[in-house]
MDAnalysis code that builds the backbone (N, CA, C; Angstrom):
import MDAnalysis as mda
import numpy as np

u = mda.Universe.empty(258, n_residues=86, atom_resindex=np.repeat(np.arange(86), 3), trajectory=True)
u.add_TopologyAttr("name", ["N", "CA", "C"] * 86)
u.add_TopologyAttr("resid", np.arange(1, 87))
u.add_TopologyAttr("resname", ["UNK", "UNK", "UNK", "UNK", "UNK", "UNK", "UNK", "UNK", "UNK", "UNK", "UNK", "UNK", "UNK", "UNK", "UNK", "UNK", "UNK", "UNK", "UNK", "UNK", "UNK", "UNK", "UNK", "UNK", "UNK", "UNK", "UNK", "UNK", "UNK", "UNK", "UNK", "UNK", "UNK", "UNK", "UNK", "UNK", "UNK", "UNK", "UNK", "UNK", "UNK", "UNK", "UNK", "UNK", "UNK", "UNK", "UNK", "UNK", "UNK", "UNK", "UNK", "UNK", "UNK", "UNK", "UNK", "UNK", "UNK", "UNK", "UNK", "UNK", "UNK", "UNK", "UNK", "UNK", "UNK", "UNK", "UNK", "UNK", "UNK", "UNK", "UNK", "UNK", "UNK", "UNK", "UNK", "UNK", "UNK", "UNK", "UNK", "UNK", "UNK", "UNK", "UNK", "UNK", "UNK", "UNK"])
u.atoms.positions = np.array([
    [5.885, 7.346, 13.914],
    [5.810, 5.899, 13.904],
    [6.567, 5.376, 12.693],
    [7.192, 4.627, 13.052],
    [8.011, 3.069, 11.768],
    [7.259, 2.679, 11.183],
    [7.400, 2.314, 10.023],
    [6.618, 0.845, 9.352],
    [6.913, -0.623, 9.865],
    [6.587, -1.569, 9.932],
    [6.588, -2.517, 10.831],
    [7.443, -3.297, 9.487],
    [8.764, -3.912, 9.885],
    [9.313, -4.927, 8.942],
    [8.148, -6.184, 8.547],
    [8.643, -6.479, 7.457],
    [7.884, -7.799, 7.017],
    [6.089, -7.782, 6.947],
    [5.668, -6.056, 7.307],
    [4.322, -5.926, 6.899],
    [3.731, -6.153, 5.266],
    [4.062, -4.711, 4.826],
    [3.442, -4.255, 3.521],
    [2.466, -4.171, 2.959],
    [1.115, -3.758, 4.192],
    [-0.311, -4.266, 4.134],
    [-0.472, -2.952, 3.276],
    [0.289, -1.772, 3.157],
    [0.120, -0.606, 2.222],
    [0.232, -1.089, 1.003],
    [0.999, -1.638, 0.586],
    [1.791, -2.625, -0.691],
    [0.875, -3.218, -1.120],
    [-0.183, -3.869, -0.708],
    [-1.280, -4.891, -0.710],
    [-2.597, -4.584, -0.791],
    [-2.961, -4.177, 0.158],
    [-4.602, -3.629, 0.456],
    [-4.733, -2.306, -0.453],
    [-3.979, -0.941, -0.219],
    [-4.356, 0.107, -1.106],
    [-4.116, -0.010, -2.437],
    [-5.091, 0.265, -2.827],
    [-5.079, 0.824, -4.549],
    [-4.256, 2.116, -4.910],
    [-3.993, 1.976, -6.376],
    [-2.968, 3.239, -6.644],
    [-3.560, 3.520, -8.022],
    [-3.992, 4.570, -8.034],
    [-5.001, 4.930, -9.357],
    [-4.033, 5.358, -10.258],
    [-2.577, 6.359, -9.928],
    [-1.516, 6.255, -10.587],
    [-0.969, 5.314, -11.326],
    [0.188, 5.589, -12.474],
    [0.794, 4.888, -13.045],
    [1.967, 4.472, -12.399],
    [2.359, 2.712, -12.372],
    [3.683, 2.933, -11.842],
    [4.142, 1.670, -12.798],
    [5.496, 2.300, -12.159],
    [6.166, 0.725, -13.195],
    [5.489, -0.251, -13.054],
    [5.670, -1.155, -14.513],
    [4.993, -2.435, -14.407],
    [3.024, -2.783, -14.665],
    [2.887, -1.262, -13.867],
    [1.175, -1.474, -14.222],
    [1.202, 0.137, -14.622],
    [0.670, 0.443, -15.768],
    [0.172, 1.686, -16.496],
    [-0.983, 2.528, -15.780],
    [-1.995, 1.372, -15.909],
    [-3.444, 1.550, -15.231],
    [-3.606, 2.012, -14.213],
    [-2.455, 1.546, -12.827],
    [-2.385, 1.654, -11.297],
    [-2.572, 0.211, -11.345],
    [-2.791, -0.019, -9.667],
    [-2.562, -1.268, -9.302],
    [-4.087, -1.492, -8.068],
    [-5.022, -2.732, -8.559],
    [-6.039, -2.252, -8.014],
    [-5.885, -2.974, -6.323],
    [-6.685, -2.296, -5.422],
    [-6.996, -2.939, -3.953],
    [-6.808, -4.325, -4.041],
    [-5.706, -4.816, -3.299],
    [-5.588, -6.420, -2.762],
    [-4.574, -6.953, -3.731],
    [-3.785, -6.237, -4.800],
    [-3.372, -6.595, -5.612],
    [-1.564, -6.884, -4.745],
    [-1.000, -7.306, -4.887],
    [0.451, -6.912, -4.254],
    [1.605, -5.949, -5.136],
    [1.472, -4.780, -4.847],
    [2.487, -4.133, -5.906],
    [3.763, -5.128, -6.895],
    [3.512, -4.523, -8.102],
    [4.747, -5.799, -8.560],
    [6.399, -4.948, -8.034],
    [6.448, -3.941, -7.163],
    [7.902, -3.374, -6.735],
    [7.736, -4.161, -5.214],
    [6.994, -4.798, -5.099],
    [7.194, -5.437, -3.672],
    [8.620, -6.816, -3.520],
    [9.372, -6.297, -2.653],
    [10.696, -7.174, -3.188],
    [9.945, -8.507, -2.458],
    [10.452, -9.443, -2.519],
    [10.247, -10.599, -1.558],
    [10.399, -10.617, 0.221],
    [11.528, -9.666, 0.280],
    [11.712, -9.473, 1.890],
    [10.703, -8.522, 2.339],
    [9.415, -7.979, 1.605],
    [8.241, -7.087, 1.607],
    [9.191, -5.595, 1.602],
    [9.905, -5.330, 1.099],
    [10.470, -3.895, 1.141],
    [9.702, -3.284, -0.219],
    [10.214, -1.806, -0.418],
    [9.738, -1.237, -1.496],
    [10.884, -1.252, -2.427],
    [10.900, -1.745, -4.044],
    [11.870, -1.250, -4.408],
    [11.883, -0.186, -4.915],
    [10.903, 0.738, -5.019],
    [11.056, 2.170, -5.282],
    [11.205, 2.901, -4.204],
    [11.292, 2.438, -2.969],
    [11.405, 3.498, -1.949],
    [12.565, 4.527, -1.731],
    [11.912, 5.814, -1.795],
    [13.189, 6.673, -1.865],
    [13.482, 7.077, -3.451],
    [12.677, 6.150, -4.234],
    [12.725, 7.098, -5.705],
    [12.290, 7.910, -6.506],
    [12.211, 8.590, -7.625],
    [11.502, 9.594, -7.839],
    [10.352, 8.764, -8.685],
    [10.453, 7.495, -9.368],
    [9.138, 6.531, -9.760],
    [8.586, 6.107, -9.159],
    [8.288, 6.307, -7.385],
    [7.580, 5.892, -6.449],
    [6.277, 6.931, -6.456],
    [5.195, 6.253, -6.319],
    [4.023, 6.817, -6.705],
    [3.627, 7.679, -5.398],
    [3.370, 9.228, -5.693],
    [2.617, 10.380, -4.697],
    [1.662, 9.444, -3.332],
    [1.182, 8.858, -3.900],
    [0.151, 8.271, -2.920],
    [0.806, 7.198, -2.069],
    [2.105, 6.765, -2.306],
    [2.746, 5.956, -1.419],
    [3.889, 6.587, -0.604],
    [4.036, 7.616, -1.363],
    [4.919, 8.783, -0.124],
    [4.085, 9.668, 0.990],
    [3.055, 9.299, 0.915],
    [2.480, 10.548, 1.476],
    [1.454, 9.647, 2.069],
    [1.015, 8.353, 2.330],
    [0.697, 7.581, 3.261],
    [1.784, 7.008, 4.351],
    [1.231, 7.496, 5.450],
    [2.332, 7.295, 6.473],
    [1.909, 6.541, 7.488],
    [2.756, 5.212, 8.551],
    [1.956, 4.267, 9.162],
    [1.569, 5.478, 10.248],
    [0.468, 5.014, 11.109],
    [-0.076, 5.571, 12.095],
    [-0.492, 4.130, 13.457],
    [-0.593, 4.739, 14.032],
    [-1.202, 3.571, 15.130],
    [-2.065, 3.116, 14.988],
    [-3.689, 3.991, 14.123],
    [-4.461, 3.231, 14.128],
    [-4.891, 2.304, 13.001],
    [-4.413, 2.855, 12.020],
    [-4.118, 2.553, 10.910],
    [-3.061, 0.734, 11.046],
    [-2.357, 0.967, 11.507],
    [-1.336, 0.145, 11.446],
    [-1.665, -0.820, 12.894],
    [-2.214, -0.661, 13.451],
    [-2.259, -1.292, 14.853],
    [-0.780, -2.453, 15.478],
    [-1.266, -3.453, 15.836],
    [-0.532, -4.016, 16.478],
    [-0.180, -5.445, 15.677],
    [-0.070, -5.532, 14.087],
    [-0.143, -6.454, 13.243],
    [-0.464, -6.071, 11.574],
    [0.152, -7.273, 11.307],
    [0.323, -6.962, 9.656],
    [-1.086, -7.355, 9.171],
    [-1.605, -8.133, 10.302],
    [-3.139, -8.616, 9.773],
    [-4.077, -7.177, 10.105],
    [-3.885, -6.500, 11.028],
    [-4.847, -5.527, 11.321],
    [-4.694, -4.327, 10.567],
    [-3.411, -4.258, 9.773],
    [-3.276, -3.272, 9.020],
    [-3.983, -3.702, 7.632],
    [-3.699, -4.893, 7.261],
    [-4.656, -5.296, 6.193],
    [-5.629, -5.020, 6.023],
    [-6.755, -5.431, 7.521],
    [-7.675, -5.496, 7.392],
    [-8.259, -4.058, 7.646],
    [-7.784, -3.333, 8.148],
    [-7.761, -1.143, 7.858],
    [-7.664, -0.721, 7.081],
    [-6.808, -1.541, 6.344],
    [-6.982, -0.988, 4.718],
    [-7.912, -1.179, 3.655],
    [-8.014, -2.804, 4.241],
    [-8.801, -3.317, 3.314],
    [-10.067, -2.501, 3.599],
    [-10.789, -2.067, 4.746],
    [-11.812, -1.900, 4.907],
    [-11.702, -0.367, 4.573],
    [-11.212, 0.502, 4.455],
    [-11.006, 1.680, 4.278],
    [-11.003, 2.114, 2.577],
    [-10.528, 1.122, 1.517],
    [-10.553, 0.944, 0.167],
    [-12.109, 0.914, -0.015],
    [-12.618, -0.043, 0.891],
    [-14.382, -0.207, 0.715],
    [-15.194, 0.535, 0.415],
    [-14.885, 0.881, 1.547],
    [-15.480, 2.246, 2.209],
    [-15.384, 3.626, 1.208],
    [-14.410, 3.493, 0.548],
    [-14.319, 4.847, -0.416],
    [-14.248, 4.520, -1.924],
    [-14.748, 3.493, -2.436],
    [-14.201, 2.361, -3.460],
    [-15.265, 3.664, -3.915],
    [-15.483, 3.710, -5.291],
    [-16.591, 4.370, -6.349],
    [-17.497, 3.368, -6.550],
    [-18.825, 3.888, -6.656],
    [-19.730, 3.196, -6.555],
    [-20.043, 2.642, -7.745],
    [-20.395, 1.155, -8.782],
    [-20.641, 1.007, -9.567],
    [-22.078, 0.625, -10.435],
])
């Protein structure tokens, strides 16, 4: 499966506990990566400063369904779901 143009609900909804440009810390759930170009592309895609956890999440059908909203909301609910408990 493709990534759907003009999505980037990965970009958005998942958290990245890694360091990446721009944020040291990672970048938390719901946040919008700051490498998110405006046309929603990656600008690290394909680089070696692109974070493990964003190469190695890949769209799926169910995951990704039939919308940028339903992927959001898969993600979003999936971050929840495994968030650490405080």
């Amino acid at each position: 499966m493709q990534c759907r143009n003009g999505c980037a609900a990965c970009c958005i909804a998942a958290s990245i506990s890694s360091p990446i440009p721009g944020l040291p810390q990672g970048k938390p759930a719901g946040m919008p990566c700051p490498q998110l170009l405006p046309d929603l592309r990656c600008a690290l895609f394909g680089r070696p400063e692109r974070p493990a956890v964003c190469s190695e999440l890949l769209p799926e059908p169910e995951m990704c369904g039939d919308s940028r909203e339903h992927a959001l909301g898969y993600l979003g609910r999936l971050e929840r779901a495994t968030a650490p408990k405080s």
